[in-house]
C-alpha positions in Angstrom: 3.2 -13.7 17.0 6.3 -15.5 17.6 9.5 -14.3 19.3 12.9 -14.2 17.3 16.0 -12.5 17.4 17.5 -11.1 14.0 20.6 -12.9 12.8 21.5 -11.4 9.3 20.4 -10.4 6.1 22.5 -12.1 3.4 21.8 -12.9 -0.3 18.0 -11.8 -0.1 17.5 -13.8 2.9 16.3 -12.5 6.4 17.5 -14.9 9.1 15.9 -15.2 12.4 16.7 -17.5 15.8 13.4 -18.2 17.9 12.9 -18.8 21.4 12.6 -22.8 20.6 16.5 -22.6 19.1 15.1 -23.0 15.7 17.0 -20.7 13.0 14.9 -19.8 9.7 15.2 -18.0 6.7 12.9 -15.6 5.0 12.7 -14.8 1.2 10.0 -11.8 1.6 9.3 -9.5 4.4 5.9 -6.9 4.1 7.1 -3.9 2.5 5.3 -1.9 5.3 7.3 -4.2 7.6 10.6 -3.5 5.9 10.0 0.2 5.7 10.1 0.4 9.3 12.9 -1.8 9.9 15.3 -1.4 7.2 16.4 -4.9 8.1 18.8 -5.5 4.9 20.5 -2.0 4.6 20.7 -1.5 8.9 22.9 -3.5 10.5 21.6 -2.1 13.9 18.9 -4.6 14.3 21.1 -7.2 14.6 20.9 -9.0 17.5 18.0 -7.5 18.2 14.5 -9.4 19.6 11.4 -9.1 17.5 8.3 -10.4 17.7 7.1 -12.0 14.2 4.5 -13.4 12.3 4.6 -15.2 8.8 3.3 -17.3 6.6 4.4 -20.1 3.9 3.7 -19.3 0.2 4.1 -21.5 -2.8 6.9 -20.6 -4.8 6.6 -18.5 -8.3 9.7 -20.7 -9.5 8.9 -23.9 -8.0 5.5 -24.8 -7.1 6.2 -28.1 -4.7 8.4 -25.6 -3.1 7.1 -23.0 -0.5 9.2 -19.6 0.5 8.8 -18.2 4.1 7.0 -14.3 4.1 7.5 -12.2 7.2 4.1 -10.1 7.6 4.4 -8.5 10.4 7.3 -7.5 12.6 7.9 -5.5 16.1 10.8 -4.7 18.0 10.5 -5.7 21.4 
């Protein structure tokens, strides 16, 4: 698992900073993940460090194209 601070939740995208200054965005987060941190309807978690892992997976829309899923996520 990675460390990352949350940035922001805008048009369906979860944004994260990591330790290594790199900023990215994620199109899907677990729904177990999301349930327990309400990350697009709680601003509160901005700012806030998480640790996080993810994977690429080929897009439905475009298949040379991959989207960034969050599956698992901790507050630290």
């Amino acid at each position: 698992m990675e460390i990352a601070v949350f940035k922001y939740f805008k048009d369906g995208f979860y944004s994260f900073l990591f330790e290594d200054g790199l900023q990215m965005e994620f199109e899907e987060i677990h729904p177990k993940a999301l349930y327990k941190y309400n990350l697009n309807k709680d601003d509160s978690f901005v700012d806030k460090t998480f640790k996080l892992s993810y994977s690429e997976v080929p897009s439905s829309r475009d298949f040379d194209d991959v989207i960034y899923r969050i599956d698992r996520l901790e507050l630290v």
